[in-house]
DRENNU-142967 format. One record per residue (C-alpha): residue number from 1; residue in one letter; chain; x, z, y. Coordinates in Angstrom, 3 decimals, always signed. Each point is the difference from the previous one (the first is absolute). Last residue first. Layout:
# residues N
NUM, A, A, X, Z, Y
...
This chain:
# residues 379
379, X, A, +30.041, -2.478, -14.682
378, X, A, -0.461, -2.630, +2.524
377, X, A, -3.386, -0.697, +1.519
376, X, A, -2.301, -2.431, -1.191
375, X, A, -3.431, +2.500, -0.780
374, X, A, -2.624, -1.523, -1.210
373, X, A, -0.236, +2.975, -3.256
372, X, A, +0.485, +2.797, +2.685
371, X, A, +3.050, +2.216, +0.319
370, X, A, -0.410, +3.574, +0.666
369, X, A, +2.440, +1.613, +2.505
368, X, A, +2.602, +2.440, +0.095
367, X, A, +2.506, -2.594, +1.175
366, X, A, +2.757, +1.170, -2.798
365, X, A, -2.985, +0.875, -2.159
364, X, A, -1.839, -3.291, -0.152
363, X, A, -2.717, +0.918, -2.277
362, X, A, -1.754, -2.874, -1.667
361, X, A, -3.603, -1.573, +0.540
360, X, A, -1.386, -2.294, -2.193
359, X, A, -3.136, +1.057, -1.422
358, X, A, -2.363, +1.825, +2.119
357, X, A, -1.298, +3.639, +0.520
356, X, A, +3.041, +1.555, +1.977
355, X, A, +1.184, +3.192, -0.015
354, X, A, +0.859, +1.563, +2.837
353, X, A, +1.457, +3.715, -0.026
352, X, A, +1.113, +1.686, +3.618
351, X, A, +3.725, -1.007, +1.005
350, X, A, +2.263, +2.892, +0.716
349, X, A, +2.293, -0.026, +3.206
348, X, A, +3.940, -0.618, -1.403
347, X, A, +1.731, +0.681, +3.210
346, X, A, +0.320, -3.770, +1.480
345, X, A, -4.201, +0.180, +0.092
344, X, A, +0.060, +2.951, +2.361
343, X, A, +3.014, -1.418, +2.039
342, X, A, -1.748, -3.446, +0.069
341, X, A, -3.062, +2.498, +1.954
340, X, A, +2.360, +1.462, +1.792
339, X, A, +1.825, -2.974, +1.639
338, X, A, -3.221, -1.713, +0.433
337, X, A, -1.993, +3.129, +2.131
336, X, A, -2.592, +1.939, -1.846
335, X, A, -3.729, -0.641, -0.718
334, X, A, -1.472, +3.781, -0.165
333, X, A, -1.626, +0.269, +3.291
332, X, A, -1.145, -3.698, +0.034
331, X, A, -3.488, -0.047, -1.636
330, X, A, -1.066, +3.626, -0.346
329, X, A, -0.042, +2.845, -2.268
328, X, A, +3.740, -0.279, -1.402
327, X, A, +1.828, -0.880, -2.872
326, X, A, -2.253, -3.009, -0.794
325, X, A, +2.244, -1.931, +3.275
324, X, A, +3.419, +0.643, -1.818
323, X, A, -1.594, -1.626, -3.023
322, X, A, -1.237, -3.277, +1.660
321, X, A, +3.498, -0.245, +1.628
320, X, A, +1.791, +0.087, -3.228
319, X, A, -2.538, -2.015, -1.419
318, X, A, +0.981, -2.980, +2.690
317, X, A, +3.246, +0.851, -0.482
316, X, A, +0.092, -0.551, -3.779
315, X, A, -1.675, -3.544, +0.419
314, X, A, +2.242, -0.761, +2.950
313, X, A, +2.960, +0.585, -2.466
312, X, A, -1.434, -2.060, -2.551
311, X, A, -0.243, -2.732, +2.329
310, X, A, +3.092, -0.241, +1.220
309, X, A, +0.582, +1.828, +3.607
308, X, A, +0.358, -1.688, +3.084
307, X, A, -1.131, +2.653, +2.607
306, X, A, -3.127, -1.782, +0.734
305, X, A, -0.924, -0.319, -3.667
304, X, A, +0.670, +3.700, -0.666
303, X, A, -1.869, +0.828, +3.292
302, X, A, -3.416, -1.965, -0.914
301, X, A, +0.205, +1.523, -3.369
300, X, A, +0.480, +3.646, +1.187
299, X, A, -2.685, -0.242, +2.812
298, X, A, -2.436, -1.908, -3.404
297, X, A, +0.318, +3.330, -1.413
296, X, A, -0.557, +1.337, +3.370
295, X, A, -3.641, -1.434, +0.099
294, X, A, -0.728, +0.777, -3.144
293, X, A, +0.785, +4.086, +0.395
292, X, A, -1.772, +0.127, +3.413
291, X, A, -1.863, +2.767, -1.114
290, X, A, +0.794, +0.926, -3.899
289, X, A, +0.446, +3.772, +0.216
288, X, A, +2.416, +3.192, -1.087
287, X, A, +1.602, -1.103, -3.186
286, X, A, +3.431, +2.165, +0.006
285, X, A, +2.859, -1.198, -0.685
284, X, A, -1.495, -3.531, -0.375
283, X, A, +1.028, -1.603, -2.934
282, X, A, +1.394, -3.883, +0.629
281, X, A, -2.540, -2.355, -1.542
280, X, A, +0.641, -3.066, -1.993
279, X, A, +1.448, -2.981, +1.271
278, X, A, -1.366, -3.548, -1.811
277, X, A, +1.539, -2.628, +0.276
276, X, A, -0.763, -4.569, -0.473
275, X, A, +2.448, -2.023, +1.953
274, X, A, +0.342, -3.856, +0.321
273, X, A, +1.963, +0.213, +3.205
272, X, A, +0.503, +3.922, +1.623
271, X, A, +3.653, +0.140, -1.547
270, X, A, +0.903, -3.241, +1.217
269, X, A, +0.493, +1.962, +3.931
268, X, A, -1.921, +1.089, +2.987
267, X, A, -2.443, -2.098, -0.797
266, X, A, -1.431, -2.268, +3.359
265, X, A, -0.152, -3.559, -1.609
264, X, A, -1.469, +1.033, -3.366
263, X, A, -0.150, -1.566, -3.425
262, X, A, -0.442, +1.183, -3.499
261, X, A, -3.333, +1.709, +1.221
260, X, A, +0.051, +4.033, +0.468
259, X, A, -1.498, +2.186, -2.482
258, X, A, -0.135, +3.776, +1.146
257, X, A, -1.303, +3.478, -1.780
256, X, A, -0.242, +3.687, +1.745
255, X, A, -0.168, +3.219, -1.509
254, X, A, -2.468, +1.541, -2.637
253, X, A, -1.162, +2.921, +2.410
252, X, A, -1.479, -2.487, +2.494
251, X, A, +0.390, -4.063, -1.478
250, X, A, +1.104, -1.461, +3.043
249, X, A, +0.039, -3.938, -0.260
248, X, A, +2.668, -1.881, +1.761
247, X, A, -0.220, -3.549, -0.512
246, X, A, +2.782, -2.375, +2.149
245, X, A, -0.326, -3.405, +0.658
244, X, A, -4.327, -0.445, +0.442
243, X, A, -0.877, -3.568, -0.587
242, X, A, -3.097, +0.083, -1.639
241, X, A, +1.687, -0.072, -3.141
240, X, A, +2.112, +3.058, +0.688
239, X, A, -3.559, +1.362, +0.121
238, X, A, -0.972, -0.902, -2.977
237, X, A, +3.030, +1.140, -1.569
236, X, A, -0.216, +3.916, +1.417
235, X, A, -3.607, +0.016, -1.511
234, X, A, +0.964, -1.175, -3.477
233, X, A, +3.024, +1.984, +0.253
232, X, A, -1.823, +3.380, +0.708
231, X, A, -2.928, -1.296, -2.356
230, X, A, +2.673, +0.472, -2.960
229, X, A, +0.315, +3.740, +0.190
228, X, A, -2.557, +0.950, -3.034
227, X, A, -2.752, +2.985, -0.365
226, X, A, -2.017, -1.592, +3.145
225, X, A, -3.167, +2.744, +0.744
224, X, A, +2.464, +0.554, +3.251
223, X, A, -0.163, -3.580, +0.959
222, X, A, -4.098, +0.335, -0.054
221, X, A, -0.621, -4.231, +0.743
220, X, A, -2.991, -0.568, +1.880
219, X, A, +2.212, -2.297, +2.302
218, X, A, +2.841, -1.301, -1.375
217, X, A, +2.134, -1.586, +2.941
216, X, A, -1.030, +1.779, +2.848
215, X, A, -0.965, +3.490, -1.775
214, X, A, +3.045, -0.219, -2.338
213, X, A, +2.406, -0.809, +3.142
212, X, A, -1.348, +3.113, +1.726
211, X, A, +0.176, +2.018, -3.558
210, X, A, +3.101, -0.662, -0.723
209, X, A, +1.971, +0.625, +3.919
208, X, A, +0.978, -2.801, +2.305
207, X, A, +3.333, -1.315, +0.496
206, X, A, +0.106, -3.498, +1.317
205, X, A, +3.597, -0.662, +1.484
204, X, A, +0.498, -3.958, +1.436
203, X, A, -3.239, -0.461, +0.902
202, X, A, -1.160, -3.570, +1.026
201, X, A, -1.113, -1.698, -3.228
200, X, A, -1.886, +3.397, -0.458
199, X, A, -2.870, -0.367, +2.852
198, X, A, -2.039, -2.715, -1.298
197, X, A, -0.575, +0.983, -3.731
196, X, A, +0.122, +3.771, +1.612
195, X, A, -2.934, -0.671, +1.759
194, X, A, -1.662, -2.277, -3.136
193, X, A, +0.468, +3.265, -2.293
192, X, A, -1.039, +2.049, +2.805
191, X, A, -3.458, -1.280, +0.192
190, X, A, -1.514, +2.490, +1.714
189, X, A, -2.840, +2.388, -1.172
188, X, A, +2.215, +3.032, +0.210
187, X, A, +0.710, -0.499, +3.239
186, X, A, -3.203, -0.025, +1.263
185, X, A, -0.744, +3.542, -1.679
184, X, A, -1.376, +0.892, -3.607
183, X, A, +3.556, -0.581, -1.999
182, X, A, +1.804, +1.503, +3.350
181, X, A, +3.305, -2.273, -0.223
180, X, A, +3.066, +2.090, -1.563
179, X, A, +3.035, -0.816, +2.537
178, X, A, +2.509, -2.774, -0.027
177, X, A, +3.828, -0.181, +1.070
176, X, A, +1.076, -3.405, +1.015
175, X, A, +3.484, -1.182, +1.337
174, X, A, +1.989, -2.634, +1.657
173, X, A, +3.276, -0.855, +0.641
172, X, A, +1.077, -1.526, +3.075
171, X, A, -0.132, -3.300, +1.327
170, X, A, -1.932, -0.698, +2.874
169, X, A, -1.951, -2.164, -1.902
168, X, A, -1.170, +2.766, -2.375
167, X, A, -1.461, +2.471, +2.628
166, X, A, -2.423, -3.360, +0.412
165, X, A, -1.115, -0.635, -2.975
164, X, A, +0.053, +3.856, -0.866
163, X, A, -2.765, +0.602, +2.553
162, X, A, -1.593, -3.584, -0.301
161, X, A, -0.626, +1.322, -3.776
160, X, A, -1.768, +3.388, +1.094
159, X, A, -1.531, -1.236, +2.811
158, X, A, -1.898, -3.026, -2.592
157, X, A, -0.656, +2.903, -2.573
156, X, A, -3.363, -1.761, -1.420
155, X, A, -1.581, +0.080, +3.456
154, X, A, +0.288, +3.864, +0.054
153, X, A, +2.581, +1.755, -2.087
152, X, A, +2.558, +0.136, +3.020
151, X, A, -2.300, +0.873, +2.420
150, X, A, -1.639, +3.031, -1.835
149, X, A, +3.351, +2.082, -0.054
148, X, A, -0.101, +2.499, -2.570
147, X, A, +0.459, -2.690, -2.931
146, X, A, +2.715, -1.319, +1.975
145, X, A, +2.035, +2.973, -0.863
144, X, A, +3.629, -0.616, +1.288
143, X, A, +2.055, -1.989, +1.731
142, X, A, +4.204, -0.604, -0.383
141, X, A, +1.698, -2.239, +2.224
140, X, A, +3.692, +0.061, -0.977
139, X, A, +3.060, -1.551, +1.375
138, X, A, -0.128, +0.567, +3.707
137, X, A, +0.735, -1.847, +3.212
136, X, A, -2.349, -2.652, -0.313
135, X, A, -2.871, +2.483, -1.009
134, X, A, -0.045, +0.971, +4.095
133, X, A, -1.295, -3.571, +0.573
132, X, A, -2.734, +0.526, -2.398
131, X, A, -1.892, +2.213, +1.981
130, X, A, -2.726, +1.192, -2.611
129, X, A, -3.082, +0.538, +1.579
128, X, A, -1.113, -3.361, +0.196
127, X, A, -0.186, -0.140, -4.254
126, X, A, -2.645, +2.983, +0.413
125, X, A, -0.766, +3.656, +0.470
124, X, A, -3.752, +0.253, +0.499
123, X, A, -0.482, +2.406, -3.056
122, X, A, +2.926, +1.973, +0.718
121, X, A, -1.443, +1.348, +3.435
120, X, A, -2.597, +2.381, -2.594
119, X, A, -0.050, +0.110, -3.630
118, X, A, -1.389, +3.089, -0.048
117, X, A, +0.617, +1.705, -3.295
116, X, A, -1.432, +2.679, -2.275
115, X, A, +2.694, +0.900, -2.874
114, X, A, -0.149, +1.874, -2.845
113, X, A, +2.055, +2.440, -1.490
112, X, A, +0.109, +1.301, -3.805
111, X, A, -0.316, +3.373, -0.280
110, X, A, +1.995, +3.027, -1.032
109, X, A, +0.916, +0.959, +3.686
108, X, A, -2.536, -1.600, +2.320
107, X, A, +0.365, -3.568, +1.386
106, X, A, -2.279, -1.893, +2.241
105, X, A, +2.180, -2.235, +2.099
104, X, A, -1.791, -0.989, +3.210
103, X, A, +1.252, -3.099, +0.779
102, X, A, +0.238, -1.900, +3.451
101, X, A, +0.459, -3.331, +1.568
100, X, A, -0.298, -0.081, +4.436
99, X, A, -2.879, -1.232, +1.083
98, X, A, -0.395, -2.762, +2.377
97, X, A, -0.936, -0.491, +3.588
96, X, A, +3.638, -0.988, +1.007
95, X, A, +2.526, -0.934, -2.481
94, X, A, +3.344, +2.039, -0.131
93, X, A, +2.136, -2.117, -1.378
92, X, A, +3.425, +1.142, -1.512
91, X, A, +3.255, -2.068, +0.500
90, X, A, +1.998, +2.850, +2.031
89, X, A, -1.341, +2.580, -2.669
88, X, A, +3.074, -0.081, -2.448
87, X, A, +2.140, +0.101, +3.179
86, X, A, -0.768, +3.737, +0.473
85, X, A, +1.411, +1.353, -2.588
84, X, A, -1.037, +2.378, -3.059
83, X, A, -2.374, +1.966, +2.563
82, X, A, -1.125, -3.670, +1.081
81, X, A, -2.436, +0.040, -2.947
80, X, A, -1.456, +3.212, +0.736
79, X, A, -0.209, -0.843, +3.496
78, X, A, -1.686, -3.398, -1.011
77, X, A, -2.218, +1.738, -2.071
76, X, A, -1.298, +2.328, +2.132
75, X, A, -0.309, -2.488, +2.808
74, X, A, -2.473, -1.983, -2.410
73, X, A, -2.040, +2.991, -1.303
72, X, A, -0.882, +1.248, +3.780
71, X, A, -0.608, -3.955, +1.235
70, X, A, +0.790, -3.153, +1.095
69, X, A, +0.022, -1.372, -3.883
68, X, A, +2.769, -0.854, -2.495
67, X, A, +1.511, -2.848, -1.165
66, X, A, +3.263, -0.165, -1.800
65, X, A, +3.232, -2.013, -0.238
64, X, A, +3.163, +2.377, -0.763
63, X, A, +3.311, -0.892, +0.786
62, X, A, +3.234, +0.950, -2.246
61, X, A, +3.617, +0.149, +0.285
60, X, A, +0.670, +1.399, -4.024
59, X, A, +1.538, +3.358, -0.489
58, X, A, -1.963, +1.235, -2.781
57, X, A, -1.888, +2.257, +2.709
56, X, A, -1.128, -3.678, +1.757
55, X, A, -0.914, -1.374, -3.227
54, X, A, -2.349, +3.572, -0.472
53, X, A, -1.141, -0.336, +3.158
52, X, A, -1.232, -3.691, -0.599
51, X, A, -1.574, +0.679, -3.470
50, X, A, -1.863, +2.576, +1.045
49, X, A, -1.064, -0.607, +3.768
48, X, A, -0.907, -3.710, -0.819
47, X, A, -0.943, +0.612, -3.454
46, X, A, -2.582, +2.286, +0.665
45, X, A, -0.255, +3.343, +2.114
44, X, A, +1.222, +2.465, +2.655
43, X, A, -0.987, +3.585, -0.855
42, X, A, -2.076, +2.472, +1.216
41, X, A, -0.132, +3.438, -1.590
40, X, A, -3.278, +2.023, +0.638
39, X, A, +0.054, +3.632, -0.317
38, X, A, -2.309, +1.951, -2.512
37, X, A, -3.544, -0.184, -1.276
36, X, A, -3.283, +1.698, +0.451
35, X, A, -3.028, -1.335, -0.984
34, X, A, -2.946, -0.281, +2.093
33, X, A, -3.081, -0.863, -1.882
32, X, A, -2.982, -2.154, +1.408
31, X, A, +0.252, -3.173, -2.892
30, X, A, +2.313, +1.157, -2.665
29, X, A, +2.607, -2.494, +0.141
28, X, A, +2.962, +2.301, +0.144
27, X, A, -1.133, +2.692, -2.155
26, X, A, +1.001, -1.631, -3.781
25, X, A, +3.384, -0.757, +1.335
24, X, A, +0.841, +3.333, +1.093
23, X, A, +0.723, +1.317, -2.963
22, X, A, +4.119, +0.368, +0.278
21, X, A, +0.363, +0.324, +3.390
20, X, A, +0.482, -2.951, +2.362
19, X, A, +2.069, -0.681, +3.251
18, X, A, -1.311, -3.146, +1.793
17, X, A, +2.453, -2.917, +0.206
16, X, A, -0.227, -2.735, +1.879
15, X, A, +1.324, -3.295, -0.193
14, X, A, +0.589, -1.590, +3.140
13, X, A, +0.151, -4.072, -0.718
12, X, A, +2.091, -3.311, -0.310
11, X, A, -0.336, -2.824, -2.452
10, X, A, +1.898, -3.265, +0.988
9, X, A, +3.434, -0.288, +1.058
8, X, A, +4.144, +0.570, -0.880
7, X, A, +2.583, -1.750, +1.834
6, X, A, +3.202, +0.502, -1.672
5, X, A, +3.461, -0.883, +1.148
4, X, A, +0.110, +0.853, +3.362
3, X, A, +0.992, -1.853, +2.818
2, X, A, +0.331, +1.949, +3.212
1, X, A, -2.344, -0.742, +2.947
């Protein structure tokens, strides 16, 4: 087999799509009515299938690490999957008896969607199902929403940290992407503050989202009732303290924000030591959805460092990429190759507005980037 130069696991499902009309929300749990809807779109799901086709489109070698049952939904999404390529399924399992992961995305124009989810195959996924010797011959292992995978927040997130114990010692770089827990589920009553306490000194790239890192780290705490920016570097700090290199947290419509600790065997170059930025938004021309839009942010990121760029730079492309994806209905449709996304930034593209509720931070225009208080980068 070929070495590649991501391996991306974790989180895999179909998501489904029912047609809706304006209205229909009110009807659908009616008990004994029949309502009429419109074509179903299915859709390969989570970070695996998302951020992994999206490094592959960005022209990075990439293998994806998924689990998926013997059954209808499974071989759907493996030929979905292997649409894009067929090597990105070669490492799948299929595991016998089990039931494949699936969503049913609820989501009629003018309304907010919901989501109701079967957790399915992912939830026996494991440290055993990772074949480490096929890490040896990348540079990245990237996995993805533990919180939707019950064996890795059981037993105080011992899978999760002999995961990344072990993808560590074959030396490549490692990274984490989180997911919302359910507040009134299982993994919602986990301890995720002592998880990631064991799991961090072993990730290389942690990049979860606000409110995911809010939810471990503060519970109770109503981030969006915050009128001030400073819990983003509180958070982003503690977990630099627990060992994490690299903190990526996505932000949505108000960009994306890193802090990286003065020293790191596997940067790229100085300019990711001691840093503190802040990327605003690139405007999407025009807004059409949000699906998948996290999980090719962190695509952009993941390439940018792969690729050798400076920080900054893999800041801006990971936005870039986040942008591209808004621009169109689903996760990956929109996300465009490397050469024409840095074409798209090269050209002047517009930056959305950011401003920033902290003391400290200055404008770097030349990098088109806000500098934070702690950060050590030159001028």
């Amino acid at each position: 087999m070929a070495p590649v130069d991501a391996v991306i696991a974790g989180h895999l499902c179909l998501d489904i799509f029912p047609q809706l009309a304006p209205g229909d929300l009110p009807e659908l749990f009616v008990p004994g009515r029949v309502v009429e809807i419109g074509p179903v779109t299915l859709e390969a799901g989570g970070v695996t299938a998302n951020t992994g086709r999206a490094l592959q489109r960005l022209g990075i070698a990439t293998r994806l690490m998924g689990k998926v049952g013997d059954d209808a939904f499974g071989r759907i999404i493996l030929d979905l999957i292997g649409q894009d390529d067929p090597a990105l399924v070669e490492d799948m399992i299929v595991a016998p008896g089990e039931a494949s992961s699936y969503t049913i995305v609820i989501s009629p124009p003018g309304t907010d969607r919901f989501f109701m989810h079967c957790g399915g195959a992912n939830h026996s996924f494991s440290a055993e199902d990772v074949p480490y010797d096929r890490l040896r011959d990348a540079r990245l292992f990237h996995y993805g929403y533990p919180p939707y995978m019950r064996r890795m927040y059981e037993r105080e997130g011992a899978e999760l940290e002999q995961m990344y114990r072990r993808a560590k010692a074959t030396g490549v770089v490692t990274g984490l992407d989180l997911a919302l827990p359910d507040p009134q589920g299982p993994s919602g009553q986990a301890d995720w503050r002592g998880i990631l306490r064991r799991t961090l000194p072993h990730v290389d790239l942690f990049l979860p989202s606000l409110d995911e890192l809010a939810f471990m780290l503060r519970p109770g705490l109503d981030v969006y009732a915050r009128t001030d920016d400073t819990l983003i570097s509180a958070l982003a700090e503690e977990s630099l303290a627990m060992g994490a290199g690299v903190v990526v947290i996505k932000l949505g419509d108000r960009g994306l924000y890193v802090c990286t600790a003065p020293r790191l065997t596997f940067a790229p170059d100085e300019s990711w030591l001691g840093r503190e930025l802040w990327a605003p938004i690139f405007r999407a021309e025009p807004l059409v959805g949000t699906t998948g839009s996290g999980d090719t942010t962190i695509a952009g990121f993941l390439a940018g460092f792969l690729r050798g760029q400076t920080l900054e730079a893999a800041l801006t492309s990971a936005v870039a990429v986040g942008a591209c994806n808004v621009e169109a209905a689903d996760a990956l449709s929109g996300v465009r190759s490397w050469d024409a996304t840095q074409a798209r930034i090269a050209a002047g593209w517009a930056r959305g507005p950011l401003a920033i509720h902290a003391p400290g931070w200055q404008w770097d225009d030349p990098r088109a980037v806000w500098r934070g208080p702690h950060d050590k980068g030159a001028a």
